[in-house]
C-alpha positions in Angstrom: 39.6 31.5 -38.8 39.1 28.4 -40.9 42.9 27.7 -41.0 43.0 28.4 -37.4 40.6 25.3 -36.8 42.1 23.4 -39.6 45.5 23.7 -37.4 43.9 23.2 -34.1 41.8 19.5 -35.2 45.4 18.3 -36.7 47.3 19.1 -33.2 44.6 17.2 -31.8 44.6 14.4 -33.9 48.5 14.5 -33.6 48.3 14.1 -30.1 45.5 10.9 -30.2 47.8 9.4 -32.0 51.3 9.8 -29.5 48.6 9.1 -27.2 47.9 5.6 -28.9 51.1 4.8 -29.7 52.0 5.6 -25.7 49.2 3.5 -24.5 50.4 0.6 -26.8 54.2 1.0 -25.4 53.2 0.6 -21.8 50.7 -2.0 -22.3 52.2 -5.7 -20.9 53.1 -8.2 -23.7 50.9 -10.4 -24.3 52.8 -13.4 -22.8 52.9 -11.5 -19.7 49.8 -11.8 -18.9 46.9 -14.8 -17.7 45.0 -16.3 -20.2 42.4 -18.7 -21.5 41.8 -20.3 -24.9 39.0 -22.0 -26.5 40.4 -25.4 -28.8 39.0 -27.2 -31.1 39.8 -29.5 -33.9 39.7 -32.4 -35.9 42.5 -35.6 -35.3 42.6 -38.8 -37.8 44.3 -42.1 -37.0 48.2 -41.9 -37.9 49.8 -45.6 -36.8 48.4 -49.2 -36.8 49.1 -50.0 -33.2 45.0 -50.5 -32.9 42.7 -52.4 -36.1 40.4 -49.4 -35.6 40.2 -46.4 -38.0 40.5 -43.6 -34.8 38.8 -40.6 -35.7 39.0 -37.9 -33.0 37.1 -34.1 -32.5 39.1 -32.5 -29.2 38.1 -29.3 -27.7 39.9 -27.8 -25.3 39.4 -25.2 -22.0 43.3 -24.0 -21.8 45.2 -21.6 -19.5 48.4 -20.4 -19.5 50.4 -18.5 -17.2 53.1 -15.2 -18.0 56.0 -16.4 -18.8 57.9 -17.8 -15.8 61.4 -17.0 -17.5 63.2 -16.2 -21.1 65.0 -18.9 -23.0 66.4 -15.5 -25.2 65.7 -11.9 -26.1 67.0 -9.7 -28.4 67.4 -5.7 -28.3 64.6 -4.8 -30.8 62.1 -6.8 -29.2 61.9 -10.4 -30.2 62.0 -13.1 -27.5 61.3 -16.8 -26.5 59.0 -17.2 -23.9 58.7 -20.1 -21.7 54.9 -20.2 -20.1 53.1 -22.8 -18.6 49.5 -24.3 -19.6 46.6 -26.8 -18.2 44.0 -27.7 -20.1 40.5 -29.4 -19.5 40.2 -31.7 -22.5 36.5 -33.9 -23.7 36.8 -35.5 -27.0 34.0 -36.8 -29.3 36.0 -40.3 -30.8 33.3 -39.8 -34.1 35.1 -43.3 -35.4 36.2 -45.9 -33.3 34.8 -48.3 -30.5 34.6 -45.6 -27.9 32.4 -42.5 -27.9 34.5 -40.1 -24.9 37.4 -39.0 -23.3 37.6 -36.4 -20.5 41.1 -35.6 -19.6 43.0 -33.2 -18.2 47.0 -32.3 -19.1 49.6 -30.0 -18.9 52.5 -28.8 -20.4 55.2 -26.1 -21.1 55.1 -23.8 -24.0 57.5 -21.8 -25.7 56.5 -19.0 -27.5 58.6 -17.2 -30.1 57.4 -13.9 -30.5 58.1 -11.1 -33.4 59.4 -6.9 -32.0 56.1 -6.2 -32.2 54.5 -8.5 -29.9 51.9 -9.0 -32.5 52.7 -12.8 -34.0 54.3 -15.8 -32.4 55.5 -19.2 -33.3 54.7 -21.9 -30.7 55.0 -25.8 -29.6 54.5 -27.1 -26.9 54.8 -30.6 -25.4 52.9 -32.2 -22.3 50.6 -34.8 -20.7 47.9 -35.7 -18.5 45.3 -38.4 -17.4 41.6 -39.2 -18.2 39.1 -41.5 -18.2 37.4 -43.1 -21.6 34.1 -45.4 -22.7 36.4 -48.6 -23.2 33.8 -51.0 -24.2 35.8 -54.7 -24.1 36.3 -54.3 -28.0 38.9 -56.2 -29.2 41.6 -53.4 -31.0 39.9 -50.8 -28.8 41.1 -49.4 -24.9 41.1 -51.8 -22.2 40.0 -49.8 -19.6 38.2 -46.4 -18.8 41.6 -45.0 -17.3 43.6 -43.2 -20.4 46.9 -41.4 -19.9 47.7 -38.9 -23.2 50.8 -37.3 -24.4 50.1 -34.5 -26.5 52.6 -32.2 -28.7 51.3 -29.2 -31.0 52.9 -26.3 -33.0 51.7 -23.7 -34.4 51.3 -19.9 -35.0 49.2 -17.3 -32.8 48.1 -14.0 -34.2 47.2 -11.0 -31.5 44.5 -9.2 -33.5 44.0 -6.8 -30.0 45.9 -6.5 -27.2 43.7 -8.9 -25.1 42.5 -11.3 -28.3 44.5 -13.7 -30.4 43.5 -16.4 -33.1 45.6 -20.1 -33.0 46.5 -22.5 -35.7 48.5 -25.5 -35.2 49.4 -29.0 -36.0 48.1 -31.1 -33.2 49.0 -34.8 -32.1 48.0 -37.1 -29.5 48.6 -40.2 -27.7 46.4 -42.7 -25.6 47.4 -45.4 -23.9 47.2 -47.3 -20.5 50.9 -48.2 -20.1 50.9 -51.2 -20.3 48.2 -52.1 -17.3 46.2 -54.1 -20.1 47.0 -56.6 -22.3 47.0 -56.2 -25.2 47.8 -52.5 -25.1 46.6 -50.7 -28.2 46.8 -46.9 -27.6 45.4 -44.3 -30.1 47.6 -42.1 -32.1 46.0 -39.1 -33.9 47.4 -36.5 -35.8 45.4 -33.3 -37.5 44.6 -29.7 -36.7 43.7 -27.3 -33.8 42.3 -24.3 -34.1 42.0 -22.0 -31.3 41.0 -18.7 -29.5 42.6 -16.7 -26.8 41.9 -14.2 -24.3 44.0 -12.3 -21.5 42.5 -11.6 -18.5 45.0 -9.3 -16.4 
């Protein structure tokens, strides 16, 4: 009787697990699928195009769309993505002449991912608009209207099938173009941390 159960508790935990491992196959990969992401990091001054000592804290409301097409696949599972993303950006300038920027930009990314759809590589490279504090310092912006350029790699971890962790290397750009003279611009560099949840 005992070895009766003993058999009958191992078929059934036998069959959870094809059960599992079924459920996993058929669920969509993650860059298939909608999704948000919470950013934030921290971005120091990187070129002398302005006298002041930039110091920048961005966070980030981000979205990004299933891929819209493959760049390359490979039999056992591995492919670059190509996905789209629009983000809602306010940064805290904690060192400089200005105290805010609220800007919006977008941008391509491409998304390397591992067979098992559980790690991916990714950079991405984009732009946008926004308004800043410029306050008539000399060195700092010369007026509230900021475009950025933005480019970030990095490496995404799924720890579910619907949540994932970010790291990256994170770098931005300010400037007017030119509309003002003189035309400082703000270049930061640092690191953006992030994380992500799919919603479809």
């Amino acid at each position: 009787m005992k070895g009766n159960r003993w058999n009958i508790a191992a078929a059934t935990f036998a069959l959870a697990l094809a059960a599992t491992g079924a459920a996993r196959a058929q669920a969509p990969h993650p860059a298939d699928r909608w999704e948000y992401a919470l950013e934030a990091g921290y971005l120091a001054k990187v070129r002398n195009n302005s006298p002041h000592d930039y110091r920048i804290v961005p966070l980030q409301v981000a979205w990004r769309s299933p891929a819209v097409f493959d760049l390359w696949r490979s039999e056992d599972g591995m492919r670059l993505a190509v996905r789209n993303r629009f983000a809602l950006i306010a940064e805290a300038i904690v060192q400089g002449p200005e105290s805010r920027y609220i800007a919006v930009s977008g941008a391509p990314t491409f998304e390397l991912w591992t067979a098992d759809s559980r790690t991916a590589a990714f950079f991405e490279i984009g732009g946008g608009f926004g308004f800043i504090d410029s306050r008539g310092v000399a060195g700092g912006q010369g007026q509230d209207l900021t475009f950025n350029w933005y480019t970030q790699g990095g490496v995404r971890r799924q720890l579910t099938d619907r949540f994932a962790l970010t790291a990256s290397v994170y770098f931005t750009h300010h400037s007017n173009l030119g509309m003002t003279s003189p035309n400082p611009g703000i270049d930061v560099l640092g690191l953006n941390f992030g994380a992500v949840w799919s919603f479809r």
